[in-house]
N, C-alpha and C positions, 0 to 999 in steps of 0.2 A: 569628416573622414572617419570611416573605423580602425579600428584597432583590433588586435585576437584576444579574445575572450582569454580572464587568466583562471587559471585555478580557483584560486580563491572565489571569483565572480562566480564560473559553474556552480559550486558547493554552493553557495546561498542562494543560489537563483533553486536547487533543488531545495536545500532547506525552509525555500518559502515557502513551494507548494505552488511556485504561481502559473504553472504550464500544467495547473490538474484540476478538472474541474468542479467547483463546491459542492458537484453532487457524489463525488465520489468518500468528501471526506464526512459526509453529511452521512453514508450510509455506513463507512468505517467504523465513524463515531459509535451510531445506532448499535454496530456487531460489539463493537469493544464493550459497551454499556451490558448489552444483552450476556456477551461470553465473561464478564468480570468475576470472578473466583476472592477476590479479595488480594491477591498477590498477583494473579496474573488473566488476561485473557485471551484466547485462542481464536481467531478469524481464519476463516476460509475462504478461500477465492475463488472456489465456485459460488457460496451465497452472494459477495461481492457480486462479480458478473453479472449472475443471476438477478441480481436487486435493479442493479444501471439497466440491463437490458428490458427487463420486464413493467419496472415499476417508472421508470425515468427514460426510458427511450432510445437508448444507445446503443451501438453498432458491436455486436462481442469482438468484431476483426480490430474498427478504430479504437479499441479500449487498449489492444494489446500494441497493435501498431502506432500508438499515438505516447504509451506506456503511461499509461494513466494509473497503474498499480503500483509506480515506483516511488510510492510514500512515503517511503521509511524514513530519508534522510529529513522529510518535514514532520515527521513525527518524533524524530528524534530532537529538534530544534527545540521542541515543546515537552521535556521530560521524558521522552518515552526509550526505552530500548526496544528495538523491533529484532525481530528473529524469524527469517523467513527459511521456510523447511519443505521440498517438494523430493517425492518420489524421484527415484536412480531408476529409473527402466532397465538398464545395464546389468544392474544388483536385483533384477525383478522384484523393487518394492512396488507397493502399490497402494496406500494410504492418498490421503488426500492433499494436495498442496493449503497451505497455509500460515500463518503467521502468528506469533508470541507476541505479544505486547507488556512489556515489565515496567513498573515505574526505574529510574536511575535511581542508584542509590543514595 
């Protein structure tokens, strides 16, 4: 018989990472290594996209509808503070969405 999923369960089920697939954290990885500054690194989520789609095979629609970009809580599991930052259309910004990665202190 089930039961409703509690709180707690969601959060770690996102903090594992386990509804994402290893090619997404495999390319993460790859940006975080490549954009590392030494305090911090900068990811983009059109290179993201752009890497699953072109280099690994996947659907730009199922990536977003399946939210395969919602990593942060499993990054954060692992040391990381994630800081995700996208243009206000509203405020006509127009920069590029992306993400901060800091170690915790």
């Amino acid at each position: 018989m089930a039961n409703p999923i509690t709180p707690a369960e969601v959060q770690a089920k996102a903090a594992s990472g386990a509804r994402i697939p290893e090619e997404v954290f495999e390319v993460v990885n790859d940006l975080i290594q490549d954009g590392w500054n030494g305090k911090t690194a900068t990811v983009y989520q059109k290179d993201v996209v752009a890497t699953l789609v072109d280099f690994h095979g996947f659907d730009r629609q199922e990536i977003f509808a399946s939210h395969y970009l919602d990593f942060e809580p499993a990054y954060g599991a692992r040391g990381w503070v994630v800081a995700y930052d996208k243009p206000m259309a509203y405020a006509g910004e127009t920069y590029e969405a992306h993400w901060v990665f800091s170690p915790t202190a």
